[in-house]
C-alpha positions, -999 to 999 in steps of 0.1 A, spaced: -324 882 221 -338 854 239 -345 837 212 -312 836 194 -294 827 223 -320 794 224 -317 788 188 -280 793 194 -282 770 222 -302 741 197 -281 745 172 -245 738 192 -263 706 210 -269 692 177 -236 700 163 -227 680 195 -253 654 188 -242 649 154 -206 647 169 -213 622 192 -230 602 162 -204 603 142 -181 588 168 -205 558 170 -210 551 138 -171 556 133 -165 527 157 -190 505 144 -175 510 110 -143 505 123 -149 474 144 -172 460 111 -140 464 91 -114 444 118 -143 413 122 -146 415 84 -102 415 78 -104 389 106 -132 363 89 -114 371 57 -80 361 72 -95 329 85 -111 320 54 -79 320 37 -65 300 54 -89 274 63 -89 275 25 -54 269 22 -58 241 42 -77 226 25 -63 226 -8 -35 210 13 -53 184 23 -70 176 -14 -34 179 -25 -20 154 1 -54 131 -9 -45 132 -42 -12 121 -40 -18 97 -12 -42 79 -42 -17 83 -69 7 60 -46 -17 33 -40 -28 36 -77 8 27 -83 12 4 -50 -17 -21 -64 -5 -17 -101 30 -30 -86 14 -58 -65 -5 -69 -98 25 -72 -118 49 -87 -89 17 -112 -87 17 -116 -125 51 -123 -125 53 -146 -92 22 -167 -110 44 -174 -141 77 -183 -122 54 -207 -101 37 -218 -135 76 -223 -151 88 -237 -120 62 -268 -122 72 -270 -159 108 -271 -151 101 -295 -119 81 -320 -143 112 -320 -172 135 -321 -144 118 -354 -129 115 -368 -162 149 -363 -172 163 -377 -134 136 -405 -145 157 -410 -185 187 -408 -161 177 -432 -138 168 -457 -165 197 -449 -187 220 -457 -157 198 -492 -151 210 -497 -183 245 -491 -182 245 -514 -148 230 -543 -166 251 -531 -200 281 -538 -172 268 -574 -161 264 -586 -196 300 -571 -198 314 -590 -173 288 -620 -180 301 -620 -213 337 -613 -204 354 -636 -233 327 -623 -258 346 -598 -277 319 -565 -280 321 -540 -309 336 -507 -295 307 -488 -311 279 -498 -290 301 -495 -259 309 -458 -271 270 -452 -280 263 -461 -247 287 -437 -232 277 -406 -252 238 -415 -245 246 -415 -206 271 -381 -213 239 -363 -230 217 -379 -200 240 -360 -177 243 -327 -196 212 -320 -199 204 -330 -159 227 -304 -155 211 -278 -175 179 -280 -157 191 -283 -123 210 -246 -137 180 -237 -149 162 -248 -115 193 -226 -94 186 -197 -111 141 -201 -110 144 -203 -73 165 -173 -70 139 -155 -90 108 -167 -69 128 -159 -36 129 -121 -52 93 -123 -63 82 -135 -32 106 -111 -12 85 -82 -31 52 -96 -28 57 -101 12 69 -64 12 40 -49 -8 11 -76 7 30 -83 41 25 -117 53 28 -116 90 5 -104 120 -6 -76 132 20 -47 142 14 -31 177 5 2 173 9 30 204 -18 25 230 -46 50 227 -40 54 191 -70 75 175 -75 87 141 -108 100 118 -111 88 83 -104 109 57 -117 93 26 -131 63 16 -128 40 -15 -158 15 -17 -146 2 -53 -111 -6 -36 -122 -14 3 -96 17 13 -97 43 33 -71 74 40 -67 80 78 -58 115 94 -28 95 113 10 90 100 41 84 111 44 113 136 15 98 154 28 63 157 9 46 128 29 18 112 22 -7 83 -2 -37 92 -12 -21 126 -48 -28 124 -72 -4 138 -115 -7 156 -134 16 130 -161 30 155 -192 51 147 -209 66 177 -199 36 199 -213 11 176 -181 -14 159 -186 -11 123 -153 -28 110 -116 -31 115 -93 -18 91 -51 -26 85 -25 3 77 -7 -9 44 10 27 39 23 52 64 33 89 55 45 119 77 10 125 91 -16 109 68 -20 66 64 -35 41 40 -54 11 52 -73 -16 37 -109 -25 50 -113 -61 67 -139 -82 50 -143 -105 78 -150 -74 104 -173 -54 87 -203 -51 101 -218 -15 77 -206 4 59 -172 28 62 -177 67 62 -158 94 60 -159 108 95 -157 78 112 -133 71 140 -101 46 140 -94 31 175 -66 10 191 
């Protein structure tokens, strides 16, 4: 009797063993399952990031793509109204020069006239004259046209080059202004900053490029979007190389 009651006893304390078991391992597996949903849930979304930010990169190089194609043609375009405007200058010069002569001409033409007052003159060279100075005159006109409208179109050429290139100073930027650099384009001398508009960048602020407290350039915004800029690297402050990672000071 003793005995059964003992193995009764063994058997209840490990059903009560195994319980207690149980429980453990149940909370083990359930607090393995919440860090998994959490590290799951995190890596989706750093994920998602991401491919936000690639995105963002990716258009942020389209637009410069299409910035620098722009620049190149406004430049094309600005070197051959330059180019037509000498042309234009030199036939304008030698046409005030025909005129110039033409009228020396006609003023010594008019002395002889008046020299030669009782000397009756045939009216055809008196009318050659005339229509030579008239053609003289027409075609002064025509160029300085010509010249009216050139200038107009290098005042827009130049309008859009100073708006793509810029071609004053430095803009002041908010004080304490820090960034990181996204991405860097060595072919190009770019970079892509982590700083936009919402965090006070604005074009041609220039911007320390600092790596561990060591200067390694200086760089100028030539783009600004909601919160990611464009900036050219400074030949002249360069003192190594750019790197992703490194960090933009004002």
């Amino acid at each position: 009797m003793l005995l059964r009651i003992c193995l009764i006893i063994a058997i209840v304390a490990g059903l009560a063993a195994g319980a207690v078991s149980f429980v453990k391992v149940q909370d083990i597996i359930v607090t393995t399952r919440a860090a998994r949903d959490d590290w799951n849930n995190k890596y989706t979304a750093e994920n998602k990031t991401r491919l936000t930010a690639e995105a963002n990169l990716k258009k942020t190089k389209a637009e410069l793509d299409t910035t620098k194609k722009d620049l190149a043609q406004t430049k094309t375009e600005l070197d051959g109204a330059n180019a037509k405007a000498a042309e234009l200058d030199k036939r304008n010069t030698q046409l005030t020069a025909d005129l110039e002569k033409t009228r020396a001409d006609r003023d010594t033409a008019q002395q002889k006239l008046e020299q030669w007052a009782q000397i009756p003159l045939e009216p055809g060279q008196i009318k050659g004259l005339i229509e030579e100075l008239d053609k003289t005159k027409k075609a002064r006109d025509a160029v300085s046209k010509e010249n009216k409208l050139l200038l107009a179109s290098y005042n827009d050429l130049d309008k859009r080059w100073k708006q793509l290139f810029g071609s004053s100073g430095p803009v002041p930027l908010p004080t304490g202004l820090r960034g990181k650099i996204l991405a860097v384009d060595p072919k190009y001398d770019f970079v892509v900053l982590d700083i936009g508009d919402e965090q006070g960048a604005k074009e041609r602020g220039e911007m320390m490029v600092n790596r561990g407290g060591r200067l390694i350039g200086k760089v100028r915004i030539s783009s600004v979007q909601k919160d990611r800029s464009v900036a050219n690297i400074l030949p002249d402050w360069k003192r190594g190389e750019v790197m992703e990672g490194d960090e933009v000071l004002y």
